[in-house]
LUMLUMTOR-755205 format. One line per 4 residues: number of its first residue (from 1); their letters; for each residue y, z, x of C-alpha. Coordinates in nm, 4 decimals. Example, Ala and Ser with C-alpha at 12.3 -4.5 7.8 and 13.67 -1.06 7.14 Angstrom:
1	as	-0.4500:0.7800:1.2300; -0.1060:0.7140:1.3670 .
This chain:
1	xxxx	-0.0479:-1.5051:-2.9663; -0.2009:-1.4351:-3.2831; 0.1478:-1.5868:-3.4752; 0.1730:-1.9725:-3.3613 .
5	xxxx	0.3144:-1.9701:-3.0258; 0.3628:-2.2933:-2.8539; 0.4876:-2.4298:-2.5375; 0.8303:-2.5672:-2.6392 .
9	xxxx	0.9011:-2.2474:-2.9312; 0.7844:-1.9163:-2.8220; 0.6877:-1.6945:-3.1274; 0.7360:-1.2822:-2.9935 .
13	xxxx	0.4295:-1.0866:-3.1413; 0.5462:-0.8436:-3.4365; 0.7881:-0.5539:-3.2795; 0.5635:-0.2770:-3.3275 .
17	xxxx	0.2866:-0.4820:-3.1252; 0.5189:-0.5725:-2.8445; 0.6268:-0.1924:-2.8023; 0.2821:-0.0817:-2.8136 .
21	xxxx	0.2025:-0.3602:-2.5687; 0.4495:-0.3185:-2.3237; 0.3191:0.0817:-2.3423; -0.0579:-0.0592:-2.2472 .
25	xxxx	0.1277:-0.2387:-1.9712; 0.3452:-0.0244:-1.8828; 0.0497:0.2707:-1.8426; -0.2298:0.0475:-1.6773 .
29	xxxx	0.0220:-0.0808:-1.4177; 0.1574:0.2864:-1.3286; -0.2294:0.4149:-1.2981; -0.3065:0.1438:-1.0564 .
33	xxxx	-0.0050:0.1237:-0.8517; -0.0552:0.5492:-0.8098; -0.4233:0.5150:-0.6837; -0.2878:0.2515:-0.4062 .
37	xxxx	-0.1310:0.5816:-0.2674; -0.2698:0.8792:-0.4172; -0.5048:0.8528:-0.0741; -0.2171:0.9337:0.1178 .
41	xxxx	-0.1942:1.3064:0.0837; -0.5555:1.3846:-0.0009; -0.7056:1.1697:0.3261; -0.6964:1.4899:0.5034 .
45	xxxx	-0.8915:1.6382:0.2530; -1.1520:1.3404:0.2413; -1.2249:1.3908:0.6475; -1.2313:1.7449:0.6344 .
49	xxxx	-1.5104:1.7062:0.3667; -1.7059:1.3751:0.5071; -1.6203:1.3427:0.7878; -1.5471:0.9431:0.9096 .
53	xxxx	-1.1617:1.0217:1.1306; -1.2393:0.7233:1.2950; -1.1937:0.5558:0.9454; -0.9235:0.7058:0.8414 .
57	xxxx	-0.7368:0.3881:0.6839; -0.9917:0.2206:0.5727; -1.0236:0.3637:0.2090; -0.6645:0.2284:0.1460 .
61	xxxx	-0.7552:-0.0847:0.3635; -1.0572:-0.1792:0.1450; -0.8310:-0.0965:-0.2251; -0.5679:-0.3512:-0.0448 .
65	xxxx	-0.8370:-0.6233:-0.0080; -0.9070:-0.6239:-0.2707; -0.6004:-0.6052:-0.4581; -0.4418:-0.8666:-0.2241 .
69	xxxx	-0.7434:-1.1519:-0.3238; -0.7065:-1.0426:-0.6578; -0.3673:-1.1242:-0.7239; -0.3284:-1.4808:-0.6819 .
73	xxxx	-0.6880:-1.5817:-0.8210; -0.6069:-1.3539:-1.1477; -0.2669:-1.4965:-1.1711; -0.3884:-1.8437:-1.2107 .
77	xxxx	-0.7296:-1.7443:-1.4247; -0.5306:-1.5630:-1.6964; -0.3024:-1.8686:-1.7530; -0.6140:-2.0669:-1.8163 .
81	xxxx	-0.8102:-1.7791:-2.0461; -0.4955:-1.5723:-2.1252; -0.3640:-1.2431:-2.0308; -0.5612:-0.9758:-2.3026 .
85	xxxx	-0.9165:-1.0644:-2.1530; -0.8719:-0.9910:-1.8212; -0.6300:-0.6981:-1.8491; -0.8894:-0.5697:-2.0400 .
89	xxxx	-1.1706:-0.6440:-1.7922; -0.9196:-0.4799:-1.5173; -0.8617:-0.1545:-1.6986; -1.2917:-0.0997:-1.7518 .
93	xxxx	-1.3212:-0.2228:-1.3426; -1.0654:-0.0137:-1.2276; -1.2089:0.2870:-1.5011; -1.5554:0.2249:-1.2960 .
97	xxxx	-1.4302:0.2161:-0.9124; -1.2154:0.5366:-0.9765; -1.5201:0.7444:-1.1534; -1.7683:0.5964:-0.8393 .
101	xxxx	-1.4724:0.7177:-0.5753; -1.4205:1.0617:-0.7304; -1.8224:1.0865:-0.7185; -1.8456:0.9845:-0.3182 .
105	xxxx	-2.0274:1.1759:-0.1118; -1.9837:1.0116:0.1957; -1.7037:0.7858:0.3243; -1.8799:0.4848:0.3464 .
109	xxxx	-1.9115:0.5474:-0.0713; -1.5396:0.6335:-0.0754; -1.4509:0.2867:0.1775; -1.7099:0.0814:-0.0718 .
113	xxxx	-1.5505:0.2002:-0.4361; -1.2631:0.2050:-0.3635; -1.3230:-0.1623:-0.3257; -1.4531:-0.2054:-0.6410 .
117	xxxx	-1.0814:0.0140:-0.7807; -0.8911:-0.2153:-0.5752; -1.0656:-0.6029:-0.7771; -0.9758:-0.3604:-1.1099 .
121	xxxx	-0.6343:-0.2517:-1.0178; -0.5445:-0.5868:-0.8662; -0.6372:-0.7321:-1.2061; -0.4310:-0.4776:-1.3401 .
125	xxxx	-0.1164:-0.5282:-1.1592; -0.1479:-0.9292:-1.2026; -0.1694:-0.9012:-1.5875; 0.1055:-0.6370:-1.6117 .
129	xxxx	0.3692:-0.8569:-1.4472; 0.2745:-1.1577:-1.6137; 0.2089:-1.0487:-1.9526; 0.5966:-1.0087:-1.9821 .
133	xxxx	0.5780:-1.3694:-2.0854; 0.3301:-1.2891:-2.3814; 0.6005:-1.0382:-2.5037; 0.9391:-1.1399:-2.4617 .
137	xxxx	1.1545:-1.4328:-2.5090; 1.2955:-1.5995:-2.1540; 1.6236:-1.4381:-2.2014; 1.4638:-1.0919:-2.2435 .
141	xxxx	1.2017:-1.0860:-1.9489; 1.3938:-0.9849:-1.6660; 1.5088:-0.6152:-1.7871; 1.1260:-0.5782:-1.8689 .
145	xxxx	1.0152:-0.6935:-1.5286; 1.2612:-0.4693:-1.4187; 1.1287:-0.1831:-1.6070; 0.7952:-0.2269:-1.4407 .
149	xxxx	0.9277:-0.2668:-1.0905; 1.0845:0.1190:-1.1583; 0.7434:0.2381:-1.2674; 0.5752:0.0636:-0.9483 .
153	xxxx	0.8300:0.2543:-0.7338; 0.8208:0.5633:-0.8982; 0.4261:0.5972:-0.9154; 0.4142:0.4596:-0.5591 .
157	xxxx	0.5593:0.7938:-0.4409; 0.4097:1.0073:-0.7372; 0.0735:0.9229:-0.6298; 0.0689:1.1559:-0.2702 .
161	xxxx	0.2356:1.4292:-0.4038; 0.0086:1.4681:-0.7341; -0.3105:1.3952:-0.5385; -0.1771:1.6951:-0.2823 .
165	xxxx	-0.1481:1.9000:-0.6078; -0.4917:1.8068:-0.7235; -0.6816:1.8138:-0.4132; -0.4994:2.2016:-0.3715 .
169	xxxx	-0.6202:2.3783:-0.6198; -0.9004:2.1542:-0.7461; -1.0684:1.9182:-0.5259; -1.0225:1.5694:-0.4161 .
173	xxxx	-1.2914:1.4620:-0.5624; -1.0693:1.5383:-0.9271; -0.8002:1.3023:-0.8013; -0.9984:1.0430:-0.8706 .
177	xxxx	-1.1816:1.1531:-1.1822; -0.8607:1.2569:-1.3586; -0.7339:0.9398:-1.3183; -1.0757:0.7811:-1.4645 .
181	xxxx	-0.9821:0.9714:-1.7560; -0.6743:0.8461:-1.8130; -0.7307:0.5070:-1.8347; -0.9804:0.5769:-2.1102 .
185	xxxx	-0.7377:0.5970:-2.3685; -0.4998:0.3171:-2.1776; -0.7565:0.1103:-2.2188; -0.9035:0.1550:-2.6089 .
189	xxxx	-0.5509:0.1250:-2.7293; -0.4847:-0.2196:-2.4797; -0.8095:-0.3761:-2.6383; -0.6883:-0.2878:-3.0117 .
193	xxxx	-0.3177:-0.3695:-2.9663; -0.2610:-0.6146:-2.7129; -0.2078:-0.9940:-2.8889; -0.4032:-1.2728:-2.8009 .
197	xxxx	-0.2482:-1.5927:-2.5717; -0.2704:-1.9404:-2.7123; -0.4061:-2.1201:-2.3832; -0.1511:-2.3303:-2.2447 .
201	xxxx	-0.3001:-2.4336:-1.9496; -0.6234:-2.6885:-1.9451; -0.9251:-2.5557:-1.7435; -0.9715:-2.8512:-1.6054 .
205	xxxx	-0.9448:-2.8836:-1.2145; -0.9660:-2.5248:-1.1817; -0.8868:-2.4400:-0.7992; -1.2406:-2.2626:-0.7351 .
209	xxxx	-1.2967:-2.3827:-0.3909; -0.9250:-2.2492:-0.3066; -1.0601:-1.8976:-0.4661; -1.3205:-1.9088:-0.2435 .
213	xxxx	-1.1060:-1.9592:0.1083; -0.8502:-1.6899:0.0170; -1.1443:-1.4761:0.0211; -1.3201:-1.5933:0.3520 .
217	xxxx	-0.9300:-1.5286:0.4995; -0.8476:-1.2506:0.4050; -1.1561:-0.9978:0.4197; -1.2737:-1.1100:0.7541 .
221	xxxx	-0.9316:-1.0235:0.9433; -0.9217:-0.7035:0.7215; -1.2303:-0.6153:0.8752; -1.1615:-0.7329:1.2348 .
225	xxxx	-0.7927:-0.5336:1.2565; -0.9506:-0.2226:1.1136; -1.2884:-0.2340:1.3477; -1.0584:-0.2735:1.6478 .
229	xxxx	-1.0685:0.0544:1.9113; -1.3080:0.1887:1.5816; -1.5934:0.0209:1.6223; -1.5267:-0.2539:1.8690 .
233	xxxx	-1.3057:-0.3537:2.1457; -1.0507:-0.6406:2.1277; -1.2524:-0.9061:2.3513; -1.5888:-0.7945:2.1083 .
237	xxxx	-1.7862:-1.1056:1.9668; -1.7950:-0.9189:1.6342; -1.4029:-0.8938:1.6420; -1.3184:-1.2745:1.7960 .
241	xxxx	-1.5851:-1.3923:1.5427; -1.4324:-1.2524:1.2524; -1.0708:-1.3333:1.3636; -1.1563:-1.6814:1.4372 .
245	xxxx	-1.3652:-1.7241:1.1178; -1.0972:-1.5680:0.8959; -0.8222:-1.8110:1.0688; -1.0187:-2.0949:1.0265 .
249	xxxx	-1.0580:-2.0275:0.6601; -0.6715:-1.9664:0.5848; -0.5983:-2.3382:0.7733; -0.8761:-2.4634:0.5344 .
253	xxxx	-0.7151:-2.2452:0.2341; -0.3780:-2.4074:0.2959; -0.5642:-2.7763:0.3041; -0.7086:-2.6850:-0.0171 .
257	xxxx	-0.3916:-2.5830:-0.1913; -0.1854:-2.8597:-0.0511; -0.4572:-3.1369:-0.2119; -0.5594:-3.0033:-0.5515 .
261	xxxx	-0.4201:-3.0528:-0.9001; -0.3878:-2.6978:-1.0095; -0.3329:-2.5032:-0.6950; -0.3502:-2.0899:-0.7201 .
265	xxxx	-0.0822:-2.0462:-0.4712; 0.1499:-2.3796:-0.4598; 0.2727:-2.4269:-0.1307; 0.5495:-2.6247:-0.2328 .
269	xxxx	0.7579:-2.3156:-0.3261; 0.7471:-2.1863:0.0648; 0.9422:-2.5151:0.1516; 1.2290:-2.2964:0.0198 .
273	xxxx	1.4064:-2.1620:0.3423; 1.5177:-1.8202:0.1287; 1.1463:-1.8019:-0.0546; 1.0002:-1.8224:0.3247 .
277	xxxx	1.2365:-1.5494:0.5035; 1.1862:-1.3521:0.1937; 0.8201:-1.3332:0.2549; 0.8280:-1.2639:0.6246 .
281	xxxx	1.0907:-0.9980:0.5226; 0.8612:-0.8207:0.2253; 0.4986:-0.8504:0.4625; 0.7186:-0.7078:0.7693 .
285	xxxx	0.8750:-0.4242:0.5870; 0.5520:-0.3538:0.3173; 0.3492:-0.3228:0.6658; 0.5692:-0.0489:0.7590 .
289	xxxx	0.5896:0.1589:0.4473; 0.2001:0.1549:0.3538; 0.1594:0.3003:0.7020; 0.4371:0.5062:0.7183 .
293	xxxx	0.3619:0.6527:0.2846; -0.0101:0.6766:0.4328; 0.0225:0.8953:0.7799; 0.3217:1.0755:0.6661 .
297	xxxx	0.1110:1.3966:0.5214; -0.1336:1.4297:0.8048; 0.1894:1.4343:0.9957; 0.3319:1.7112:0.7938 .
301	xxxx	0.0168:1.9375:0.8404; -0.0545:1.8764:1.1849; 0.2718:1.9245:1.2976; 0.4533:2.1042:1.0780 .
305	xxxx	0.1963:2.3740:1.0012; 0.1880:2.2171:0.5954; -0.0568:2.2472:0.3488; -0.2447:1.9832:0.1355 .
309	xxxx	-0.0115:2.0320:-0.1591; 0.3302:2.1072:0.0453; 0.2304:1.8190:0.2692; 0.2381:1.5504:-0.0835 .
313	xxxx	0.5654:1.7520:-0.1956; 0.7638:1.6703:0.1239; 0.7459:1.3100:0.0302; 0.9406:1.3637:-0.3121 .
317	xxxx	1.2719:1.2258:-0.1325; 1.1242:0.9023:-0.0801; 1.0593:0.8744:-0.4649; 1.4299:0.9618:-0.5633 .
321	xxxx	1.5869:0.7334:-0.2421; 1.3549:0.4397:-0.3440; 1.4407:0.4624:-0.7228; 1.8334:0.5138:-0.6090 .
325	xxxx	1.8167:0.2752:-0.3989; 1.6804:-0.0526:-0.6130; 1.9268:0.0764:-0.8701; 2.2468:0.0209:-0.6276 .
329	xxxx	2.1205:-0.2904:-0.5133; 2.0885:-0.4519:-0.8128; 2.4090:-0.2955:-0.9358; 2.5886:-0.4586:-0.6939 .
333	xxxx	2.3837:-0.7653:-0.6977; 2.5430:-0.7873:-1.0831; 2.8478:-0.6800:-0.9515; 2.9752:-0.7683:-0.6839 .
337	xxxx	2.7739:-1.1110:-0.6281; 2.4543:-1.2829:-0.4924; 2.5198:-1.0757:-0.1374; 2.1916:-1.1673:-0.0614 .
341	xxxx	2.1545:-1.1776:0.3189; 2.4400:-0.8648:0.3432; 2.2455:-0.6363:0.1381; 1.8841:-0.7412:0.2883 .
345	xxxx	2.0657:-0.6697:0.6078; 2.1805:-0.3707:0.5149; 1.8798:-0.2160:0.3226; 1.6183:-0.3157:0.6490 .
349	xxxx	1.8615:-0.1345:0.8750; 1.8320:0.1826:0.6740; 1.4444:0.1153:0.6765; 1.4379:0.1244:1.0672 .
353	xxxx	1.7224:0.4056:1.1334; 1.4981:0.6225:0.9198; 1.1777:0.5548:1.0410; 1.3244:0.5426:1.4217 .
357	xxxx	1.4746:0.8810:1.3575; 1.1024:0.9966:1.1925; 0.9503:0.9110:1.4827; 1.1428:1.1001:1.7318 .
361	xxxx	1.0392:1.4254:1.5673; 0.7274:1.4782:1.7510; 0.8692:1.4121:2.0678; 0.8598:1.7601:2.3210 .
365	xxxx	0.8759:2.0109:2.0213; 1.2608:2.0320:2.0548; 1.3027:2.0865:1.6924; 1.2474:2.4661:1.5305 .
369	xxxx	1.0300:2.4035:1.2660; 1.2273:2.4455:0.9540; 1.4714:2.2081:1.1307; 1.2274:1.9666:1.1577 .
373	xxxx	1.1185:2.0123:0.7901; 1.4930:1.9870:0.7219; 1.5473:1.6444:0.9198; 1.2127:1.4987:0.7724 .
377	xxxx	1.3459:1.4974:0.4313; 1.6445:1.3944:0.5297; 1.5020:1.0522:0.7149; 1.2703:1.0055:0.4842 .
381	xxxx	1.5667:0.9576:0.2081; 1.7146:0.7091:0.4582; 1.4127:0.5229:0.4945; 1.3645:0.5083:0.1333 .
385	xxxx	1.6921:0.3867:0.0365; 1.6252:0.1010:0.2388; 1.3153:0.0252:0.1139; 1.4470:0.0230:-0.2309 .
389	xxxx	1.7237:-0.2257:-0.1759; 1.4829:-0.4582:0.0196; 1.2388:-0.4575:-0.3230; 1.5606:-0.4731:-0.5639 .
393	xxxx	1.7343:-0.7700:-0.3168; 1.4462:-1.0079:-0.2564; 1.3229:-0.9696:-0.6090; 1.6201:-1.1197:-0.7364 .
397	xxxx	1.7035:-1.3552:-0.4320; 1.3601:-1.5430:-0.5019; 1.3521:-1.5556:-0.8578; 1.7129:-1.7309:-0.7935 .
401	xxxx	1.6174:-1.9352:-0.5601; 1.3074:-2.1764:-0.7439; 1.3364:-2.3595:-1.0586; 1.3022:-2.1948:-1.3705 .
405	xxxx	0.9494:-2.3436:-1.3573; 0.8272:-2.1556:-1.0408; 0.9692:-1.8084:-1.1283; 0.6267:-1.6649:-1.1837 .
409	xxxx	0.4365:-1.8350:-0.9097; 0.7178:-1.7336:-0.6635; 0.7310:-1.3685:-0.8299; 0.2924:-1.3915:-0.7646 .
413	xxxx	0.4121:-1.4860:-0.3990; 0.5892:-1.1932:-0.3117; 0.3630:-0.9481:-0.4596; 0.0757:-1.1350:-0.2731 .
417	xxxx	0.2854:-1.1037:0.0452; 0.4024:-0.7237:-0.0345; 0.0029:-0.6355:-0.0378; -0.1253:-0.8429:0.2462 .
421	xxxx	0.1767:-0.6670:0.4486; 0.0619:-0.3673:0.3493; -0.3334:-0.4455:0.4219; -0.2315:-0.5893:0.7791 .
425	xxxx	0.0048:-0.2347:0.7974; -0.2867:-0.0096:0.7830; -0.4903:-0.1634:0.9496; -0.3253:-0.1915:1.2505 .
429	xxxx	-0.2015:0.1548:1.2217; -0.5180:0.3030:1.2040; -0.6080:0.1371:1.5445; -0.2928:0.2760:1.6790 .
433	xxxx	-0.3732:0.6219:1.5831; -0.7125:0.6745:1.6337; -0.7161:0.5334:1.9805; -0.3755:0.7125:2.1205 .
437	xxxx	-0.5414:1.0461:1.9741; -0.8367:0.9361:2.2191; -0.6523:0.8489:2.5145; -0.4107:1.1538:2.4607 .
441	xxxx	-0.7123:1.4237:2.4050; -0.8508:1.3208:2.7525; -0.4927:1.3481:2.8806; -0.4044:1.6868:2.7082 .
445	xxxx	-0.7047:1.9126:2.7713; -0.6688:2.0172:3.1317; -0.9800:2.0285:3.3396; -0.9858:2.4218:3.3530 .
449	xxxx	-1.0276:2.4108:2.9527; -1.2661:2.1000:2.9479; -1.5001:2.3109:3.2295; -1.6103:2.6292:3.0031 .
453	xxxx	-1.6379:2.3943:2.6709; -2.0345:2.2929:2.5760; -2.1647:1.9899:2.6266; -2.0610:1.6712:2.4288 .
457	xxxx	-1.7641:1.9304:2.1910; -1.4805:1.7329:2.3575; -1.6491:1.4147:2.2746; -1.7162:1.4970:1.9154 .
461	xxxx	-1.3931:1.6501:1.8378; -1.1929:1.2963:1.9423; -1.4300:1.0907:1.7088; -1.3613:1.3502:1.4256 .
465	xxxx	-1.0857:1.6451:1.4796; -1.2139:1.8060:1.1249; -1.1116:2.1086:1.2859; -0.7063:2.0516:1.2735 .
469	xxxx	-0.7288:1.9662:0.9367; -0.9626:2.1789:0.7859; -0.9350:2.5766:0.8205; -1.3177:2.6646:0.7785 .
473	xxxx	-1.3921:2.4131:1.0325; -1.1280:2.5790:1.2809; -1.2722:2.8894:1.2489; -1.6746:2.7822:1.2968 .
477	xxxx	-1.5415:2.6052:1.6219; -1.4078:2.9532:1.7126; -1.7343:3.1600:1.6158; -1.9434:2.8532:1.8222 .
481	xxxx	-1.7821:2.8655:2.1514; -1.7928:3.2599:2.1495; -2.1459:3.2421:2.0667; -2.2506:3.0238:2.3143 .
485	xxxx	-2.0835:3.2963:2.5559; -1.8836:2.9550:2.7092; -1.5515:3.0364:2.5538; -1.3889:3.3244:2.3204 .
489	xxxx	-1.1357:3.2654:2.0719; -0.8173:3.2299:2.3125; -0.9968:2.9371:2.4658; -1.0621:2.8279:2.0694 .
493	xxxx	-0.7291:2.8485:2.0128; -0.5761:2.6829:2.3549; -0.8075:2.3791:2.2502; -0.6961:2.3371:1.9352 .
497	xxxx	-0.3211:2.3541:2.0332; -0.3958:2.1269:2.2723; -0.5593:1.8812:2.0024; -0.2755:1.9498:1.7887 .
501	xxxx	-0.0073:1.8318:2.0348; -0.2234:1.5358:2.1148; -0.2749:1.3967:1.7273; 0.1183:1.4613:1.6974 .
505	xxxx	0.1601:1.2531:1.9934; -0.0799:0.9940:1.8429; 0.1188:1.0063:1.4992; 0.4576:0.9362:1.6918 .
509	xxxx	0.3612:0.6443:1.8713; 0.2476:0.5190:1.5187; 0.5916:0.5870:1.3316; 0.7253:0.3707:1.6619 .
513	xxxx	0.5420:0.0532:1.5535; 0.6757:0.1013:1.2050; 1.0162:0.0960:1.2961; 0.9720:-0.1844:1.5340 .
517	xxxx	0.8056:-0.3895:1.2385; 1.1122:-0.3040:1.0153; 1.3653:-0.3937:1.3398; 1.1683:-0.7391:1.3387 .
521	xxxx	1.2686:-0.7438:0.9727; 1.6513:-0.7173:0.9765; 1.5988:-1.0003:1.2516; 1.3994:-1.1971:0.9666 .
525	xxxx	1.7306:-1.1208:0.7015; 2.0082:-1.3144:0.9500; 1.8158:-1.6257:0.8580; 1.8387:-1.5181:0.4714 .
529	xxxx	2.0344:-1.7456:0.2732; 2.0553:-1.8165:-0.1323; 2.2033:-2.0917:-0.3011; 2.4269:-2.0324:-0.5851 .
533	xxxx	2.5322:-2.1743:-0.8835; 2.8188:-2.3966:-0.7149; 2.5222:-2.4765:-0.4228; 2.6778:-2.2697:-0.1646 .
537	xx	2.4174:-2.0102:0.0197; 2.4931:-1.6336:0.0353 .
């Protein structure tokens, strides 16, 4: 700090700097936690523009990679150098990817920046948490933790529906650029305010080859599960090769940690039955909701007849049930007890009602459609309510359940696991989709239709259906196939219905592997238990 801090007698910063701080924090944090899902709503927008269906995860994918190996590697690195340098350096990276994204103009640029916003915002995200500790006596951290974890929830939901309203009347393209701007400002007043750490940690030992296995792990199975019915089948070399590659370097990552002097991620903490079933619990249900945040609007257009910016709004009851939720659980947390395993329970079961009931929406058009838009918003409350007790519950459950000592390193845990949940989420999900839309195009266009079509449009169409998701492209299909004398409009029209119905199809069979993934979840929470202070589990 720049008073004399030291290890055994922390000295707080001046007030004014700590308020001013925690307002750098609190701003760099909320701008990178709203571009992991700003994509969300404005993906639609991206593939009606470039093109690239067939990739339609990967831009959140590629942020989640890199955000996932960030997290651990920066966590450990600012101990050493100290918080201010590298949330600095975070803010300027993330400042760069967002600019290069909103500049794409193809979505192999998009896929590769947002990369380069993901190292930024991971940096971001790492520092915010930690840098509670730079601010804040021990007694005082957790309210400000939990202050954060509000603005994380709130700008996780945020994000869709103010990229829908950008990408409406502006472009997508602004999304990004607009929030390149703001971090302008977040970041001049971070690098004049923020203190500066007294080192307490020797550099000495520094766990570089460990850095360099969680890297080998986790990008080549990123890049296998997204490739999969993509680019490659599942019995590909390309796939088995990176799979088995990517394995072999998490065994060798866990070697690594379990030998060295100054670990990044201590596996001793894990040994912890509740820290464990916590983790299983947060990657399970952090799978589901990236997926379910992400394919949510495309769902709401397709079927529901939505536009871009009423597509993003539809999602504002997740941001109120997520925020309502986290604030009952940890009122009755306070309250009523350490409930632990009840309330997991309980919250994960809400997760998987709501995303059950979601995913029976699609099925034979039984619903009018203002009584589906009805339901929607009404399942999506339940399934965020659930999702905000799970965040609220195991928060608190882990912290409780290390030493003192390990609070931050268990805290760096979960958010490790939340994002590699999410990463694995998408990924998967994206296979999911993209091949059942295959598979159910060649089931839903009857031969009749399929006969008077030109050559090679049915092909095309399943690799990139531009034309349900952008208007102008609907209507060139239309003026194509009655130029070409081989269809008029009506058999436009019947093939696009016919599309519609089968991307639908394709979107419920992917809300059914979310809820499964939740289900698997509340399993995970029977096995939840706590000790207390009188060493009894809950």
């Amino acid at each position: 700090m720049d008073g004399g801090e030291t290890v055994g007698d922390f000295a707080p910063p001046p007030r004014r700097q700590v308020v001013l701080s925690l307002v750098c924090v609190g701003l760099a944090m909320f701008l990178a936690a709203l571009s992991q899902t700003v994509v969300a709503s404005i993906m639609t927008s991206i593939v009606a523009d470039l093109g690239g269906f067939d990739r339609y995860t990967w831009p959140a994918t590629s942020y989640l990679v890199a955000a996932t190996v960030a997290y651990p590697i920066v966590g450990r690195l600012s101990d050493i150098y100290g918080r201010r340098a590298f949330l600095i350096a975070g803010i300027a990276i993330f400042i760069v990817g967002s600019a290069l994204v909103g500049v794409s103009a193809s979505m192999n640029q998009v896929i590769a920046f947002r990369l380069v916003q993901g190292i930024g915002g991971g940096i971001v995200m790492t520092c915010s948490y930690v840098s509670i500790a730079d601010l804040f006596r021990p007694e005082d951290r957790g309210k400000f933790v939990g202050v954060l974890g509000a603005l994380y929830a709130v700008a996780t939901v945020v994000g869709p529906i103010m990229g829908a309203f950008v990408a409406e009347w502006l472009s997508w393209h602004w999304v990004f650029l607009f929030i390149a701007l703001a971090g302008v400002p977040v970041l001049a007043l971070t690098a004049w305010i923020y203190p500066r750490s007294v080192l307490l940690t020797r550099a000495e030992g520094l766990d570089y080859p460990g850095m360099a296995a969680l890297v080998l792990a986790v990008a080549p199975v990123a890049l296998a599960l997204s490739s999969v019915g993509v680019l490659y089948s599942w019995d590909a070399p390309q796939v088995i090769g990176l799979l088995a590659f990517g394995l072999a370097m998490a065994g060798l990552f866990v070697a690594i940690e379990s030998r060295s002097r100054s670990p990044i991620m201590p596996l001793g903490i894990y040994r912890d039955r509740a820290v464990a079933v916590a983790m299983v619990i947060t990657l399970l249900t952090a799978a589901s909701l990236h997926g379910f945040v992400l394919f949510l609007p495309l769902y709401f257009q397709v079927a529901l007849g939505a536009s871009v910016f009423q597509a993003g709004s539809l999602l504002a009851p997740m941001l109120l049930g997520i925020v309502v939720g986290a604030i009952l659980a940890g009122q009755m947390l306070s309250r009523v007890g350490g409930h632990y395993r009840l309330q997991a329970l309980v919250s994960t079961a809400l997760m998987a009602g709501g995303m059950y009931l979601f995913s029976t929406l699609g099925d034979g058009g039984g619903f009018a459609r203002n009584r589906s838009v009805l339901y929607s918003q009404l399942y999506l409350m339940v399934t965020a309510l659930g999702f905000g007790g799970v965040v609220a519950t195991l928060s608190v459950a882990v912290q409780n359940a290390v030493p003192y000592r390990d609070v931050g390193v268990a805290t760096a845990a979960l958010q490790f696991s939340r994002s590699l949940g999410g990463m694995m989420g998408l990924a998967i999900t994206g296979v999911v989709m993209v091949q059942r839309f295959r598979l159910g195009v060649e089931a839903a266009v009857p031969d009749d239709l399929g006969a008077v079509l030109p050559t090679g449009l049915l092909a095309a169409v399943k690799d990139d259906p531009r034309a349900l998701l952008d208007p102008a492209t609907a209507r060139a299909l239309r003026e194509s196939l009655a130029e070409t004398g081989m269809g008029d409009v009506m058999v436009a029209d019947r093939l696009l219905n016919q599309l519609n119905l089968a991307l639908t199809d394709a979107l419920s069979d992917v809300f059914t592997v979310l809820w499964i993934a939740v289900a698997l979840s509340f399993a995970a929470a029977l096995c939840l238990r706590v000790r207390n202070e009188d060493g009894q589990r809950q």
